[in-house]
C-alpha positions, 0 to 999 in steps of 0.5 A: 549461507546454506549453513547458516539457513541449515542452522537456523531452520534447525533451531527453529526445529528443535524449539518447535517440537520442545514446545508444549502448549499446556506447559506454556499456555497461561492458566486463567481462572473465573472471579465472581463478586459476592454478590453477583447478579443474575447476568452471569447466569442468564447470559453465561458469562464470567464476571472476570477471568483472572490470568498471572498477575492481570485480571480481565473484567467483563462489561459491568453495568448497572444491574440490579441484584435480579439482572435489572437495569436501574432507570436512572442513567447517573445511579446506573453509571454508579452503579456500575463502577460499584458492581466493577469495584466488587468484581476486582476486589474478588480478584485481589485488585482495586480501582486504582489497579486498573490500566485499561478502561473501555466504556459503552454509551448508547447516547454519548452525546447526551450521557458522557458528562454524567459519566465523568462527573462519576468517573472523576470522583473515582479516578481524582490524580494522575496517572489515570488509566488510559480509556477508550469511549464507543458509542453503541446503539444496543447494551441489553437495555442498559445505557453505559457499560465498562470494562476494564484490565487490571493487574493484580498486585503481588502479596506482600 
């Protein structure tokens, strides 16, 4: 038994010290839509950050060009899956790439049919990426956010 917990202990030794973090740490780099908006400047934040094949989105709402949300809570929902679909389209992906969704809503009660009606004309077939709802009590003077992860198909 000493042998064995000798042998492993050694083992685990060597592929300690042959670990090199920056070999072996995953590079990521930041996407911007073309467009992007004054959020990520104000509030110094990427759009999304790109990791091997996954693409991870920030929260996008529906903001305006200047940073502004749009009033209405259906255009702002639109909105903001328009501000997602530029996101992903700057990180080689689309909508029907995403595999997980988390939406923010400060009256769920009173905004989540809004939201599916808008979401369903999105994602209209199985399989539907899986999601993750919260009600929160503050989004920068937005009213919904979503945010996603994506894989990023491989070039043909």
């Amino acid at each position: 038994m000493l042998w064995f917990r000798r042998n492993v202990q050694q083992r685990w030794l060597e592929a300690f010290t042959s670990y090199e973090k920056e070999d072996d740490m995953a590079q990521f780099e930041a996407v911007f839509p073309a467009d992007r908006h004054n959020l990520y400047e104000t509030y110094r934040y990427s759009a999304a950050v790109r990791s091997d094949n996954l693409l991870f989105v920030s929260g996008q709402v529906g903001s305006r060009a200047d940073g502004s949300p749009e009033p209405d809570l259906e255009a702002q929902v639109r909105l903001a899956f328009a501000n997602l679909e530029a996101t992903l389209l700057a990180g080689g992906c689309g909508l029907d790439d995403i595999v997980d969704v988390t939406t923010f809503h400060t009256d769920p009660e009173i905004q989540f049919e809004t939201m599916l009606a808008v979401k369903d004309e999105i994602f209209k077939s199985a399989p539907y990426p899986n999601w993750t709802a919260l009600g929160v009590n503050w989004l920068a003077g937005f009213d919904f956010e979503i945010k996603v992860i994506a894989r990023v198909p491989d070039k043909a």
